[in-house]
BAVEXSE-138806 format. One line per 8 residues: number of its first residue (from 1); their letters; for each residue x, y, z of C-alpha. Coordinates in pm, whole numbers. Layout:
NUM) A) X Y Z  ... $
//
This chain:
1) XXXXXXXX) 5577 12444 7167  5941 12496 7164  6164 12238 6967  6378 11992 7144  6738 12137 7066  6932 11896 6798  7149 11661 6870  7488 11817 6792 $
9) XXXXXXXX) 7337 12129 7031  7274 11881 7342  7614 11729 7278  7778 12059 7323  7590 12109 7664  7658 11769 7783  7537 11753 8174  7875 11763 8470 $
17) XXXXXXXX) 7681 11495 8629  7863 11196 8545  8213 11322 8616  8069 11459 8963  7897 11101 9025  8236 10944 8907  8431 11178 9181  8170 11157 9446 $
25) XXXXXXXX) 8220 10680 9435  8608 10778 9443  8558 10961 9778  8315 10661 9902  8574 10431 9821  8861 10574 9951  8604 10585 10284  8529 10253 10294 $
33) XXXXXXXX) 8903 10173 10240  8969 10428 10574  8674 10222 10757  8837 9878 10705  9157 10065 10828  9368 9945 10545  9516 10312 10527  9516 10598 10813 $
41) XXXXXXXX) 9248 10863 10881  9516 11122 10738  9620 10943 10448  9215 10886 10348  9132 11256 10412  9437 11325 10159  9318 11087 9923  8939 11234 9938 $
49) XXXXXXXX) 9098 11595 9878  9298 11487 9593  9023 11309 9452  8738 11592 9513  8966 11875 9332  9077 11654 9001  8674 11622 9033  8581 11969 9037 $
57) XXXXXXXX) 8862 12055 8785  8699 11780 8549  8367 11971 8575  8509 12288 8502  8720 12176 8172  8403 12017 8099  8197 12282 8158  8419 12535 7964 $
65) XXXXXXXX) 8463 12285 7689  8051 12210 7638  8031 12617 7623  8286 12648 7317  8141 12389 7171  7787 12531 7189  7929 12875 7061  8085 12772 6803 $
73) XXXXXXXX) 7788 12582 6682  7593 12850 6696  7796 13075 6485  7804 12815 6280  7451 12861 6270  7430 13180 6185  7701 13165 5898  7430 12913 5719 $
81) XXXXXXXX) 7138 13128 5780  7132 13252 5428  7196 12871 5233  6869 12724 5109  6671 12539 5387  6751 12150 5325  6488 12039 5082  6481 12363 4924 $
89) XXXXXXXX) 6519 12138 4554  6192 11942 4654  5984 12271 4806  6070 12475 4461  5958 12177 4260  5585 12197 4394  5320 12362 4178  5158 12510 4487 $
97) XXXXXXXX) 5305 12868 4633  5442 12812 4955  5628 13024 5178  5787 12988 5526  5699 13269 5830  5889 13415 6092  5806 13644 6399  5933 13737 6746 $
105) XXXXXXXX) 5643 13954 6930  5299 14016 6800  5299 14391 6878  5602 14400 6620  5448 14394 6288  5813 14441 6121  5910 14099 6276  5668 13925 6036 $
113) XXXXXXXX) 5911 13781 5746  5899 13532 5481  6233 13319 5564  6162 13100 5230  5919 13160 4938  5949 12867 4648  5927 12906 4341  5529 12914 4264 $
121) XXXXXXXX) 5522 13182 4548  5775 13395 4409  5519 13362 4085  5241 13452 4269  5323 13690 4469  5543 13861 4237  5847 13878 4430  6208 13811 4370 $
129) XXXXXXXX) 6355 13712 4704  6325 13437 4905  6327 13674 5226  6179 13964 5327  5859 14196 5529  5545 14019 5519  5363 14294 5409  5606 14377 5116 $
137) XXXXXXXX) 5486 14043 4962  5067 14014 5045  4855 14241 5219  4534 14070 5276  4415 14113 5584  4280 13777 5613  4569 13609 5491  4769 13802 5758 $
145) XXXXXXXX) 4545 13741 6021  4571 13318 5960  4945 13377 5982  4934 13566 6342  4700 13273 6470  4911 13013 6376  5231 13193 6478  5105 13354 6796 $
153) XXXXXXXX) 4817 13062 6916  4976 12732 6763  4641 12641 6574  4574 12598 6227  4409 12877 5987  4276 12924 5708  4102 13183 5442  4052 13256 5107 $
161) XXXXXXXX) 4239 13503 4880  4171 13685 4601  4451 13721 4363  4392 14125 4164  4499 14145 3827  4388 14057 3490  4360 13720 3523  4172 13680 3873 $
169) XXXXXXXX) 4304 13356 4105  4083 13257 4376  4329 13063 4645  4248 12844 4960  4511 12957 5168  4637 12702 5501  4786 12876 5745  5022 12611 6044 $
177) XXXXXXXX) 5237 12667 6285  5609 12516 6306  5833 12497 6583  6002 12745 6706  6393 12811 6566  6690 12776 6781  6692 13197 6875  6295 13143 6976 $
185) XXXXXXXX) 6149 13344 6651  5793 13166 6635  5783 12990 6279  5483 12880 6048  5456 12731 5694  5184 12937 5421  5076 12744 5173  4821 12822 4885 $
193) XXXXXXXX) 4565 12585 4678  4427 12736 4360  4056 12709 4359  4051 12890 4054  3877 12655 3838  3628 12505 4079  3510 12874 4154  3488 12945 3781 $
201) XXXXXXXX) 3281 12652 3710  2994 12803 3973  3019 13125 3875  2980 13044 3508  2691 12827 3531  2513 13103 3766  2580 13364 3479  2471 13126 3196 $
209) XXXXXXXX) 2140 13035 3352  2115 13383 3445  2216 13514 3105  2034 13247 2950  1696 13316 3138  1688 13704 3072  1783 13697 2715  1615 13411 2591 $
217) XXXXXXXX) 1247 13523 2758  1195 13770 2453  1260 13575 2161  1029 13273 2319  797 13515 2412  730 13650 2047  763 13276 1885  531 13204 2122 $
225) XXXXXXXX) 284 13481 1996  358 13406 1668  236 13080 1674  -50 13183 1838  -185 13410 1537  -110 13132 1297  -309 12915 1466  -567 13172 1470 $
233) XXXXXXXX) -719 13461 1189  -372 13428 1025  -380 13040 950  -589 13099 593  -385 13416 523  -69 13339 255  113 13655 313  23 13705 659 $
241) XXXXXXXX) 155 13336 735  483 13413 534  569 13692 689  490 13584 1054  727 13224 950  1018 13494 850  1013 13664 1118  998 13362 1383 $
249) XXXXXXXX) 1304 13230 1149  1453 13502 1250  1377 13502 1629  1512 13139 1626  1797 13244 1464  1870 13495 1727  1807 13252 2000  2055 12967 1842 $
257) XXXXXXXX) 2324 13245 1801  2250 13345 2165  2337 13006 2296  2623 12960 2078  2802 13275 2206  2696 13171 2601  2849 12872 2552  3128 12998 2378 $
265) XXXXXXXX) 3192 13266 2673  3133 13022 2886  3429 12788 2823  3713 13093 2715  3613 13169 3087  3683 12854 3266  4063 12826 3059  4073 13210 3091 $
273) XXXXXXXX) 4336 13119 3390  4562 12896 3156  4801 13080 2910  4813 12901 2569  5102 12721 2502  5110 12696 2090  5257 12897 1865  5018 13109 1622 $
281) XXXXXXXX) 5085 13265 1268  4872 13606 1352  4956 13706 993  4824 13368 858  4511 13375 1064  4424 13752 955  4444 13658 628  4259 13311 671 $
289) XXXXXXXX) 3904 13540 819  3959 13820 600  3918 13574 278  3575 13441 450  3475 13825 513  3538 13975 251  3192 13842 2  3032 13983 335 $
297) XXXXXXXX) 3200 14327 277  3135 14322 -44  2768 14270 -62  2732 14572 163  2969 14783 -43  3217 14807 172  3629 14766 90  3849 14607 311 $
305) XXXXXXXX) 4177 14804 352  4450 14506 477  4822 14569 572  4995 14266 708  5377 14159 769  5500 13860 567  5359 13509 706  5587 13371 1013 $
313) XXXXXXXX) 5672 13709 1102  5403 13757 1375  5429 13451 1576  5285 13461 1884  5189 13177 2214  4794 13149 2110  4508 12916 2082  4443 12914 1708 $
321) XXXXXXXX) 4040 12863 1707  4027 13187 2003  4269 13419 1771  4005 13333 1483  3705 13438 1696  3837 13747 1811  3962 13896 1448  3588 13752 1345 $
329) XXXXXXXX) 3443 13928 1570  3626 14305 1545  3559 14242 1137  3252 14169 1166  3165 14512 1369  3380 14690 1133  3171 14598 874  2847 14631 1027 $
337) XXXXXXXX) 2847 14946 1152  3064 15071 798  2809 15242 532  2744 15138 236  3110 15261 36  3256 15280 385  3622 15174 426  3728 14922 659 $
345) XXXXXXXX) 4141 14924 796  4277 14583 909  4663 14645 982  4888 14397 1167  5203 14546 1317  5476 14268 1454  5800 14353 1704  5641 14668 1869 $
353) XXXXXXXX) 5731 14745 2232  5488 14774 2496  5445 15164 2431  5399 15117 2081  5173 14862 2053  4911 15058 2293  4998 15396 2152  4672 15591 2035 $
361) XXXXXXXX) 4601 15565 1686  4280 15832 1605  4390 16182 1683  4154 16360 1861  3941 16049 1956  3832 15948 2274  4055 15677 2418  4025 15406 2693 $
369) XXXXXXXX) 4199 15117 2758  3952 14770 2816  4205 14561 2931  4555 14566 3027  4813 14271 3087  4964 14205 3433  5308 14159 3336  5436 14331 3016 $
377) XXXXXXXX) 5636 14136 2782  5924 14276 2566  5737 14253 2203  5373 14242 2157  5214 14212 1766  4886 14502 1735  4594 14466 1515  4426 14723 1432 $
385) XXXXXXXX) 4067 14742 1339  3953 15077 1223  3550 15147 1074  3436 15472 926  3126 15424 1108  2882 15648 1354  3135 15652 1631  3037 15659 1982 $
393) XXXXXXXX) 3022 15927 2247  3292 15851 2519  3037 15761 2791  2995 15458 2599  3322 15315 2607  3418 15198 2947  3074 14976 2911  3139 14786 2618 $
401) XXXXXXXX) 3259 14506 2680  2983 14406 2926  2795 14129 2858  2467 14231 2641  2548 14589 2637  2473 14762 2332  2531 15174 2268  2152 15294 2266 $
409) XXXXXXXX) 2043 15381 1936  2211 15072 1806  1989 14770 1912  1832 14726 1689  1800 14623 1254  2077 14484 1056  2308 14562 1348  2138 14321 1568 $
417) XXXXXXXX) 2316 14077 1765  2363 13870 2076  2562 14156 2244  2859 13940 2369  3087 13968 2047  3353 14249 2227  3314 14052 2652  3421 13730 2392 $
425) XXXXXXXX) 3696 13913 2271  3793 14033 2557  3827 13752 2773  4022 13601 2480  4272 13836 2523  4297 13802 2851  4381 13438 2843  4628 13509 2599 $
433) XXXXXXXX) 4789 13782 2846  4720 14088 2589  4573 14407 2618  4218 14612 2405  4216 14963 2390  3882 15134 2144  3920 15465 2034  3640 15643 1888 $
441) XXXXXXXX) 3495 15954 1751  3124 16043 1695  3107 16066 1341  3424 15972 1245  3423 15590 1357  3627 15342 1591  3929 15185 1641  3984 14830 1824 $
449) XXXXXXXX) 4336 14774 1873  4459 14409 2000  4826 14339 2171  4921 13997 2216  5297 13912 2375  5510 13760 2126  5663 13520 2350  5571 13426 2698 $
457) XXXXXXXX) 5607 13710 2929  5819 13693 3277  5741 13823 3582  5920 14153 3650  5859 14444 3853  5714 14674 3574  5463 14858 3710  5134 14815 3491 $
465) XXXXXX) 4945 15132 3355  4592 15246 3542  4328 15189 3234  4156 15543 3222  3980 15739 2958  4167 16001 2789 $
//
């Protein structure tokens, strides 16, 4: 529906009628003065003239006056089309992305502009100005299509959109039309509600029962059967018995460690969304799991090589207990998969560009990148985890960190485990805005290599490398 035009507009184009009604009494009452013959049918017709042309005068100043007025407003106008819309202070404070829509016809998809994005949208959407196409700044075709119904039909809209990236957003986005500005563009307000978390919470109790339900079945299944037999022939047999109780130690074992990662994953997945906000010593906690490992190492004959910078030299935005679990769990590997006399590398690197802290570090070695950050930051600290170990063939890689996927020929032994050590470490680092590569070489071992920002990063327009294998 159009707007009513503003006051100072309707001022400008103030209506003639008053000056004509004020002209056409003066006639009627120089008529009735003729009638009563106070003054003679010349005189009155005189008097009526004079009157009727200082009337139609009036109308024209007037009517000249109103359209300089209105002119002059309107370049006015357009001289303050680029300020900040009033309120702009109070929009840009908001934690929800908002932006403000323009259009003239619906056939001309170039006419589709963001007049105003605040600050959250400029976040979001990774943009820089608070004007511009559309389609430079989203190109979901849903999203677009709840614009061009509110803009084109005057009804509300609304859809759901997906944010890509690293960290995945899932928005509720409201789509409602505005009046229409003074040069008749059609206008309409975006505005988008994180559902992020909600979603995240349903998702990740489907996976954990699911998870849960799958991997849990064997271990019950052979306690279970267990129990059976020691109720049974085995239940007077001492060696039988003790070796049946070992291994159903074991199986329980399995199962509590099971749960305990689940539920780990679990929560690093509903915060995955959040950057941390305290500062970490990366030296400091390197050091702290590398004193708990090494008796581990040791028993299995295997030496832990360690290079690290001096302590407060590789501070980084982290969540303390999260940095712990994902040096844990890269050791841990290392060591596992090391034989006995193997060698494993921890090496901490601080101040390293973006380049640098991804560059490949086994020559030679297959090479793919697990996860890569959105926006890259200006210094990043690397660790380095390097075994001497089998290796793996580079099918393998893209695959592992998936949850439960283990490299066949490796399931089973000493090496056992829950299978969600590297998705843990993983989704760490994506919370923490980082990037995982592995390199690896059948025979010759593997290389984890973990890139955290050193400070919080900004958005910018850097374009963010394709993960491929190499």
């Amino acid at each position: 529906m159009p707007a009513s035009p503003p006051e100072d507009t309707r001022a400008a184009q103030s209506s003639p009628w008053p000056i004509m009604a004020a002209g056409a009494a003066g006639v009627v009452a120089i008529a009735a003065i003729a009638v009563t013959q106070q003054i003679g049918p010349p005189a009155a017709l005189a008097a009526a003239g004079v009157v009727t042309v200082v009337t139609a005068l009036c109308v024209l100043a007037a009517d000249r006056s109103g359209e300089a007025r209105y002119r002059a407003l309107m370049r006015s106008a357009a001289i303050r089309a680029g300020e900040p819309p009033p309120f702009a202070s109070l929009v840009n404070a908001l934690p929800d992305p908002i932006l403000v829509i323009s259009a003239t016809e619906p056939e001309d998809l170039t006419s589709r502009r963001y007049v105003f994005a605040n600050t959250a949208a400029r976040d979001l959407l990774r943009i820089e100005r608070d004007e511009g196409l559309l389609v430079n700044a989203i190109r979901d075709p849903d999203v677009l299509d709840a614009v061009d119904r509110a803009l084109f039909t005057g009804h509300d809209a609304e859809c759901v959109h997906e944010a890509g990236g690293a960290q995945t957003r899932t928005l509720r986005v409201h789509a409602r039309p505005l009046a229409e500005a003074l040069d008749g563009r059609r206008m309409a307000v975006l505005m988008f509600r994180d559902e992020t978390e909600m979603r995240q919470v349903e998702r990740t109790r489907a996976d954990f029962l699911a998870n849960a339900s799958h991997e849990l079945r064997t271990p019950l299944a052979s306690l279970a059967g267990f129990i059976e037999t020691l109720r049974g022939h085995a239940k007077d047999d001492p060696v039988a018995r003790d070796r049946f109780l070992s291994i159903m130690q074991a199986q329980a074992g399995r199962m509590s460690r099971l749960v305990d990662d689940l539920m780990s994953l679990s929560r690093i997945e509903l915060g995955e969304h959040i950057a941390p906000a305290d500062q970490v010593d990366l030296a400091a906690c390197v050091s702290d799991v590398l004193d708990a490992s090494a008796p581990i190492a040791e028993r299995r004959g295997v030496k832990l090589k360690i290079k690290l910078p001096r302590k407060g030299a590789a501070r980084a935005p982290g969540d303390r207990d999260q940095i712990l679990q994902v040096i844990q769990n890269l050791v841990d590997n290392a060591v596992k998969y090391s034989p006995d006399g193997g060698v494993v590398e921890v090496a901490l690197q601080a101040g390293l560009s973006p380049e640098a802290a991804s560059a490949p570090y086994r020559p030679g070695a297959a090479r793919l990148s697990l996860l890569a950050p959105d926006v890259l930051g200006s210094a990043y600290a690397a660790l380095r985890v390097s075994d001497r170990g089998p290796g793996m063939p580079r099918e393998h890689l893209p695959r592992l960190t998936e949850r439960f996927y283990r490299v066949e020929g490796q399931k089973s032994g000493e090496r056992a485990g829950s299978g969600l050590g590297l998705a843990i470490v993983k989704h760490i680092v994506n919370r923490h805005r980082g990037g995982l590569t592995v390199e690896s070489a059948v025979g010759e071992g593997t290389t984890f290599t973990v890139y955290l920002p050193m400070r919080s990063a900004r958005v910018t327009p850097t374009a963010v490398a394709v993960a491929k294998v190499s």
